[in-house]
N, C-alpha and C positions, 0 to 999 in steps of 0.2 A: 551295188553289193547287196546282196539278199541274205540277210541273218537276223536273229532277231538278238536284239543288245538283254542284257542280264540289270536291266535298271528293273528293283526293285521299290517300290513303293506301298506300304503295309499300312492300314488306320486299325488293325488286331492286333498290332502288338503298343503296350503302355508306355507312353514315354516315360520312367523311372530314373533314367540317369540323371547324375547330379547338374547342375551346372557350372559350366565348366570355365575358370576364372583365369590359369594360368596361359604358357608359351604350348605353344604348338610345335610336333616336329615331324616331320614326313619322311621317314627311314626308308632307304632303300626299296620304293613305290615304285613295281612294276605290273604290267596291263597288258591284255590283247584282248581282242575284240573276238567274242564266241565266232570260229568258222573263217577267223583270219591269223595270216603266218607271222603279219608284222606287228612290232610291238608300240602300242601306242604310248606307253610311258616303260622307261628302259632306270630302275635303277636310279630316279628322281630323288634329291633330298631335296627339304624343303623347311627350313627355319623361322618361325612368324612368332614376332616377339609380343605380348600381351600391349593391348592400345596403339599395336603398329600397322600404317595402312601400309598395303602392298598392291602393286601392278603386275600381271601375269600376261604376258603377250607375247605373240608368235604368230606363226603364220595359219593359215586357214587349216584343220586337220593336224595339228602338231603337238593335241592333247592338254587343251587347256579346261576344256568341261570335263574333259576327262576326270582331270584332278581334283576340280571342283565337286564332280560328283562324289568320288571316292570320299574326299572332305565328309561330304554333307550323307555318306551313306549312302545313297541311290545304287552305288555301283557295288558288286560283291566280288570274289574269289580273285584279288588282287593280291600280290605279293610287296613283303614289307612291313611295316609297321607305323600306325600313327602314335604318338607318344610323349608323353610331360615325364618321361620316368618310370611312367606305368604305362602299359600299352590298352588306350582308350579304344573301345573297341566302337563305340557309339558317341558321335557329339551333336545326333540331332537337336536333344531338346536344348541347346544352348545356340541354335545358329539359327539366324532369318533368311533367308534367301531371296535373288531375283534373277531365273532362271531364263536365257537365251530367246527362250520361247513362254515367254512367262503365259498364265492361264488370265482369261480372258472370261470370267464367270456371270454367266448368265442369268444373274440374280439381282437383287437391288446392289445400290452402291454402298449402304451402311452394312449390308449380307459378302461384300465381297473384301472391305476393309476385315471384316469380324474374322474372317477364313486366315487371318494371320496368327487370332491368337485364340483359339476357339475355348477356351479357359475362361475366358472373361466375360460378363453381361457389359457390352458398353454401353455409355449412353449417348444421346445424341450428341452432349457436349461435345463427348469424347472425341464422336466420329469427324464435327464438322471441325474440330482442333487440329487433327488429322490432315486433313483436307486442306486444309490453311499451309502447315506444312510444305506440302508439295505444288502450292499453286491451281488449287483445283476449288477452295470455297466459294470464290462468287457465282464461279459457274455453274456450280452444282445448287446453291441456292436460287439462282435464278430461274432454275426448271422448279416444274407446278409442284411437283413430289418430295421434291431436295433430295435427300438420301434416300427415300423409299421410291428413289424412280430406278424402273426396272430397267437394266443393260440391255445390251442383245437384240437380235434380230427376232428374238420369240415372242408372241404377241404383238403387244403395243410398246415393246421396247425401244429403249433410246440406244443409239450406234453413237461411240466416241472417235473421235479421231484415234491415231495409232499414238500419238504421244499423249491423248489423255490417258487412255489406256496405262500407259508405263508410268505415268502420272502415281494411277490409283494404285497400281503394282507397288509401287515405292512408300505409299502410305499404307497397304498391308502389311510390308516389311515393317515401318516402323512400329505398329500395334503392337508388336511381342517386346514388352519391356525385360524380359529376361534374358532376349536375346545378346549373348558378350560377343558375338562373332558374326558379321554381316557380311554374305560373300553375292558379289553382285555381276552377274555376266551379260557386259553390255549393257548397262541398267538404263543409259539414256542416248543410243539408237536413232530414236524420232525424235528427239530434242531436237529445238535451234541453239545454238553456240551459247545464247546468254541464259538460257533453263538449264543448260548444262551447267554453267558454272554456280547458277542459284539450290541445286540439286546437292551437288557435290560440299556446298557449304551447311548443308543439313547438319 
């Protein structure tokens, strides 16, 4: 299929919205895709109660990022209403995210945790606290650099496996302490069975 999707992504406009503490409700959420007939979400509701985890699952193409995006903003000119009562037009600055294809940044590791909550100086405590979290500090201190060793294929960069990768994705996530809404797509992928289960008890 040749189109190009209406994912928006802006660093000019201010996050100012407030953060957002109560229930969530996804009113009559419908979608198609710029240049296509079918509808990827028909008419969705969707009730997510404040501190409640949920599973969204279906089959391949059945509109589950879909939704997710609409959620988190990415996606625009959808029909419906997201809403506590009032109709929230914006809940980025209250959501962390760990996106299908999560970003892969070519920068040190303490530069790529920081990309979660760009608000904050942290310190190294901070970062290797972090790290710990998700299963990633011994190995990250045992490189010559620790956190200021650079990712990536550029230079003299270091190349992670795909699951440390989702690893450090997960510890970006967690950086934004304001974050009240974690919406996670596919978040452990390249996990083995028992990082999964250590992940998930985060």
């Amino acid at each position: 299929m040749n189109y190009k999707d209406d994912i928006i992504i802006s660093n000019k406009i201010p996050y100012k919205e407030k953060i957002y503490m109560g229930d969530i409700y996804m009113k009559d959420i419908t979608y198609k895709y710029p240049q296509s007939e079918a509808k990827a979400l028909n008419k969705l509701n969707l009730y997510i109660k404040k501190g409640e985890k949920i599973a969204i699952v279906g089959y391949n193409g059945s509109g589950k990022t879909t939704c997710t995006n609409i959620l988190m903003g990415l996606t625009s000119k959808y029909e419906g209403i997201i809403t506590d009562g009032q109709n929230l037009i914006n809940l980025r600055n209250s959501i962390s995210c760990i996106l299908q294809n999560f970003a892969q940044y070519q920068m040190t590791i303490k530069e790529n945790i920081e990309a979660g909550f760009a608000e904050h100086k942290f310190t190294d405590e901070e970062i290797i606290s972090l790290l710990d979290r998700v299963g990633l500090k011994d190995i990250v201190l045992k490189l010559e650099k620790g956190i200021y060793t650079q990712l990536g294929q550029l230079g003299k960069g270091v190349e992670l496996s795909k699951g440390q990768w989702q690893r450090l994705a997960i510890a970006r996530l967690l950086a934004n302490p304001n974050a009240t809404i974690w919406i996670l797509d596919e978040p452990t992928a390249y996990l083995d069975p028992i990082s999964e289960i250590e992940i998930y008890d985060i």
